[in-house]
C-alpha positions in Angstrom: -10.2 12.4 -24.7 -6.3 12.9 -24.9 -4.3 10.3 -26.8 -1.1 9.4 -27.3 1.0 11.3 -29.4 1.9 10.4 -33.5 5.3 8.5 -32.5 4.0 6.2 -29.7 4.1 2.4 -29.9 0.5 2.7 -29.9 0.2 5.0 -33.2 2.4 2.9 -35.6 0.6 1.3 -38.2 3.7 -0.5 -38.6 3.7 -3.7 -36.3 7.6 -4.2 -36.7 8.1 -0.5 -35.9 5.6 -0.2 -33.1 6.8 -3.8 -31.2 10.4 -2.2 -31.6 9.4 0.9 -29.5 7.0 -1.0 -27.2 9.7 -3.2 -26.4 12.4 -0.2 -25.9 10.0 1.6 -23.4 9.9 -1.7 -21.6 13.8 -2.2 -21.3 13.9 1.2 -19.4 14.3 0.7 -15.7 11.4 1.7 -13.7 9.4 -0.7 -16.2 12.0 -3.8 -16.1 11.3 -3.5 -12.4 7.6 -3.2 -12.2 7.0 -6.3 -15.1 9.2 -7.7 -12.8 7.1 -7.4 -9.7 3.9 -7.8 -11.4 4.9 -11.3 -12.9 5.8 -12.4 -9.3 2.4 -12.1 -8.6 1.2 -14.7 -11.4 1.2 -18.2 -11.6 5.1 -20.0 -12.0 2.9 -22.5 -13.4 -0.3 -21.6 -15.7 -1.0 -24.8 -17.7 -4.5 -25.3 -18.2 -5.5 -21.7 -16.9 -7.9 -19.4 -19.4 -6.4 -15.8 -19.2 -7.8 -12.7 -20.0 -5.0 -9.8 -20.4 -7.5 -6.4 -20.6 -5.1 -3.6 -22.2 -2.3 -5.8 -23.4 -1.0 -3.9 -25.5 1.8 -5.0 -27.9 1.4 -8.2 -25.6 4.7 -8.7 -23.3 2.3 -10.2 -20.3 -0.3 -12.0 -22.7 3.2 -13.8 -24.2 4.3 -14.1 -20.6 1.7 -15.6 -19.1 1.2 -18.0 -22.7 4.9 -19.2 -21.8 3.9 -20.5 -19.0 1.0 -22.3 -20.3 -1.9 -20.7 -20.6 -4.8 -20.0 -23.1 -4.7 -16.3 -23.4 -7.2 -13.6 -24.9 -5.6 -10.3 -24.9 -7.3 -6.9 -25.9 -7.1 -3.6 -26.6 -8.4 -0.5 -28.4 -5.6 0.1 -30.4 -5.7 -2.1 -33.7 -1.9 -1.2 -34.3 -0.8 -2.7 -31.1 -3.2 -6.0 -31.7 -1.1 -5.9 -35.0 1.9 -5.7 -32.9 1.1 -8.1 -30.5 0.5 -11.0 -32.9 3.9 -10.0 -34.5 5.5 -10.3 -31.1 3.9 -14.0 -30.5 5.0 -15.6 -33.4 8.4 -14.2 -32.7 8.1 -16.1 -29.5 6.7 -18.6 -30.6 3.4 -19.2 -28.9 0.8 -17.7 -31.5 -1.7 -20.8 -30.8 -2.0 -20.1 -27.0 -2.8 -15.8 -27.9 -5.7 -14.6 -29.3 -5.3 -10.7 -29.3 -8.9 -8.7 -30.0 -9.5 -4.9 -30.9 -12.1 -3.9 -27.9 -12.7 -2.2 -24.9 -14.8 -4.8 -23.8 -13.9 -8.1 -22.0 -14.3 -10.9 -24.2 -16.4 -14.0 -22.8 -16.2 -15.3 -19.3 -15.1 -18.0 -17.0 -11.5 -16.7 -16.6 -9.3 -17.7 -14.2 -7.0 -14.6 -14.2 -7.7 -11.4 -15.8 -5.0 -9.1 -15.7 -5.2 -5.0 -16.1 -1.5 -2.9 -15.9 -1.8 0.2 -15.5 -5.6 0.2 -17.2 -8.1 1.3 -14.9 -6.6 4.9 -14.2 -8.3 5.5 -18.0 -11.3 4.2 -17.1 -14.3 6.6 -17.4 -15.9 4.0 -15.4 -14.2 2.1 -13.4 -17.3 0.4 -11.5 -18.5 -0.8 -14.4 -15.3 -2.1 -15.2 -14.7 -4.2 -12.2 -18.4 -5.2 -12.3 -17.2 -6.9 -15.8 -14.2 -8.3 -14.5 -15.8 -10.2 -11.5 -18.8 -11.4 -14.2 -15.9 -12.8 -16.3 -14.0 -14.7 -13.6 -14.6 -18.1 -11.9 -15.7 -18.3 -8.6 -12.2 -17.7 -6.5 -10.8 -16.6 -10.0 -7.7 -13.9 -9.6 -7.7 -10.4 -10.8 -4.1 -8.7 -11.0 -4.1 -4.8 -11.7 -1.5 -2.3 -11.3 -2.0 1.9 -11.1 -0.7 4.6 -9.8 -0.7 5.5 -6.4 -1.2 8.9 -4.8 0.2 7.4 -1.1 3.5 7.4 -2.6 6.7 10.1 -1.9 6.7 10.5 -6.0 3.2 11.7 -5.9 4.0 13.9 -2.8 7.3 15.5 -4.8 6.4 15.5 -8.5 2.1 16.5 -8.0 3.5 19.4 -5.3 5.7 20.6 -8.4 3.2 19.8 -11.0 -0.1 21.4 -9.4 1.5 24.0 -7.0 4.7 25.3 -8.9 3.6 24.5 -12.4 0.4 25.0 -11.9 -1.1 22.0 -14.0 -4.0 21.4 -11.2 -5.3 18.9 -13.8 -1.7 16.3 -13.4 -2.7 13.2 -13.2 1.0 11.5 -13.6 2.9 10.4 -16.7 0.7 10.0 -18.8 -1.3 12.6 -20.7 -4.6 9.4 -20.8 -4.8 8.7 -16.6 -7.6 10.7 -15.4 -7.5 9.5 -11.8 -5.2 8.3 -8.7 -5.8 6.3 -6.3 -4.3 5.0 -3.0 -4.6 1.6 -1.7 -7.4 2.3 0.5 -10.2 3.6 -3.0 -8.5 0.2 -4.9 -9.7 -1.7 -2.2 -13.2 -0.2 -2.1 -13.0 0.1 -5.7 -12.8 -3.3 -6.4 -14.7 -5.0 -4.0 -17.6 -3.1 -6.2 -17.0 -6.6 -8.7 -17.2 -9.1 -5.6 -13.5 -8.9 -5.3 -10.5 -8.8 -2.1 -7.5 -7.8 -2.2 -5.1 -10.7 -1.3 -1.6 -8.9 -2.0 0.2 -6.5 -2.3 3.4 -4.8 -4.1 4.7 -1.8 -5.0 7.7 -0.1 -6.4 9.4 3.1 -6.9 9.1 3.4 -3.0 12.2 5.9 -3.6 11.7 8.1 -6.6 15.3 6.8 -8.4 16.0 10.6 -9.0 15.0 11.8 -5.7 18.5 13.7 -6.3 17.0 15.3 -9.0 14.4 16.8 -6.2 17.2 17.5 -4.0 18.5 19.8 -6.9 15.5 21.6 -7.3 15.8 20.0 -10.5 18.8 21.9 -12.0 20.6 18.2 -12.2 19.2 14.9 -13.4 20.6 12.3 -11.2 19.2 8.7 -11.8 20.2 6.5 -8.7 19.3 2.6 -10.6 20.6 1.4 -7.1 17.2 2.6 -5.0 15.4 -0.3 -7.8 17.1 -2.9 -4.8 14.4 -1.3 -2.4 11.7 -2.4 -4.4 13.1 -6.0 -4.8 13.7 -6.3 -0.9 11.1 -4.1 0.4 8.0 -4.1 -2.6 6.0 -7.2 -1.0 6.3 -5.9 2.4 4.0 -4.5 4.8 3.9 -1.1 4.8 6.2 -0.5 1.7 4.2 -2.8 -0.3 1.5 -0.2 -0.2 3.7 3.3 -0.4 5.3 2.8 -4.0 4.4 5.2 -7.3 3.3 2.2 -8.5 1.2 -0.3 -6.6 0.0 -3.9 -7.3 -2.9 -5.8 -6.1 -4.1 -9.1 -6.4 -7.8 -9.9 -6.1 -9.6 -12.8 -5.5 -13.2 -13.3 -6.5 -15.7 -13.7 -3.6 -18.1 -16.3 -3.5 -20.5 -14.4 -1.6 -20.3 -10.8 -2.4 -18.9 -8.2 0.0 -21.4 -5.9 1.7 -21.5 -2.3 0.1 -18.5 -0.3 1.3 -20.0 2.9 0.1 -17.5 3.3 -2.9 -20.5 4.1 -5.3 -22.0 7.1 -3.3 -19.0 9.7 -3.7 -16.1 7.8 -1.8 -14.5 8.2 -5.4 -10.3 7.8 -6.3 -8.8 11.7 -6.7 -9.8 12.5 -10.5 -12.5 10.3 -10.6 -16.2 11.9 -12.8 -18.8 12.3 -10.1 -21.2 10.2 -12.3 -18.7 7.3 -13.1 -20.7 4.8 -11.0 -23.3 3.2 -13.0 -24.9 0.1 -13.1 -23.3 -2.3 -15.2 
């Protein structure tokens, strides 16, 4: 398995250092803009709600979602982030409502939201991880996950120069750990594997922000931060909700199952092992 190079937040035994570079990469602009979208699709109001934040890293939605009054359990398999992330929440002052966990595995049941950004593109599995997450949730419980999206103009302009100029045929998009894409059509049969429908939609970088970079076969970097104003105006609408880089669904747990869509005999996301659907 790749991982993340020596001077990533994740790899910094030091929680002070680590939050400091977590929270840098998260001022940048294409990530102010997707937290923002992806925190329009929770709760304003989340008192009294048990949340489960699945890859929380150094915690920015676990504290999020916390601030807004909820019990949260947050996880991940990188003990120097969990270090981080309790840092970060007694700097914000909610260290009672987090309890952040080294795992990969989800941690009790009867949520009522369990969040995943940008999380399943790792999974070796991803049945068996949506399996877990509709076991953990309530009946009618939510399930908020973000990925990347190969239905997007990014993945048309960047994977073309990746795979076909480059030729890196094994590009799975900005990060050196994704080993799948998929488009809005395998999410949606992907997930109703766990009992789960897709109730909205968002997406952003609808308009790479240096599609001028494209336009200069690269020889220029040219970041346009005006095309984020797409996003906010166009992100939650049909059909440029579903076209962004990035894409955001949120699920709802089915009280009586959907009928098999096929997703588990070879109908698989671009990337995805051949044997990655086993019973859970």
């Amino acid at each position: 398995m790749v991982g993340y190079p020596t001077d990533h937040w994740a790899s910094d035994p030091n929680p002070t250092s680590g939050l400091a570079k977590y929270l840098t990469t998260h001022e940048g602009l294409y990530n102010r803009v997707k937290n923002s979208l992806i925190l329009s699709m929770l709760p304003q109001d989340m008192k009294g709600l048990k949340v489960l934040d699945y890859g929380c890293g150094c915690g920015l939605f676990s504290i999020a979602c916390a601030k807004r009054g909820a019990m949260v359990t947050g996880i991940d398999a990188s003990g120097y982030a969990i270090a981080s992330a309790k840092l970060y929440a007694s700097r914000e002052g909610v260290p009672n409502r987090c309890n952040f966990v080294v795992s990969t595995e989800g941690q009790g049941s009867e949520y009522d939201l369990v969040l995943a950004k940008d999380v399943i593109e790792h999974m070796q599995d991803d049945l068996r991880f949506v399996r877990t997450v509709g076991d953990m949730l309530k009946p009618n419980g939510k399930f908020v996950v973000s990925t990347q999206n190969a239905w997007s103009l990014n993945y048309a302009l960047e994977g073309a120069y990746e795979r076909l100029w480059c030729g890196n045929r094994s590009w799975m998009g900005w990060d050196p750990t994704h080993i799948r894409f998929y488009s809005p059509m395998s999410l949606k049969k992907v997930v109703a594997v766990g009992g789960l429908t897709i109730e909205r939609w968002a997406s952003m970088y609808i308009v790479p922000y240096d599609i001028l970079s494209w336009l200069f076969l690269l020889r220029k970097s040219v970041t346009l931060s005006s095309l984020r104003y797409v996003d906010y105006l166009l992100g939650k609408i049909f059909p440029f909700n579903r076209v962004g880089w990035a894409i955001i669904a949120s699920c709802r747990k089915l009280t009586v199952p959907l009928p098999s869509s096929g997703t588990e005999f070879g109908d698989r996301p671009e990337g995805s092992p051949k044997n990655s659907a086993v019973s859970g």
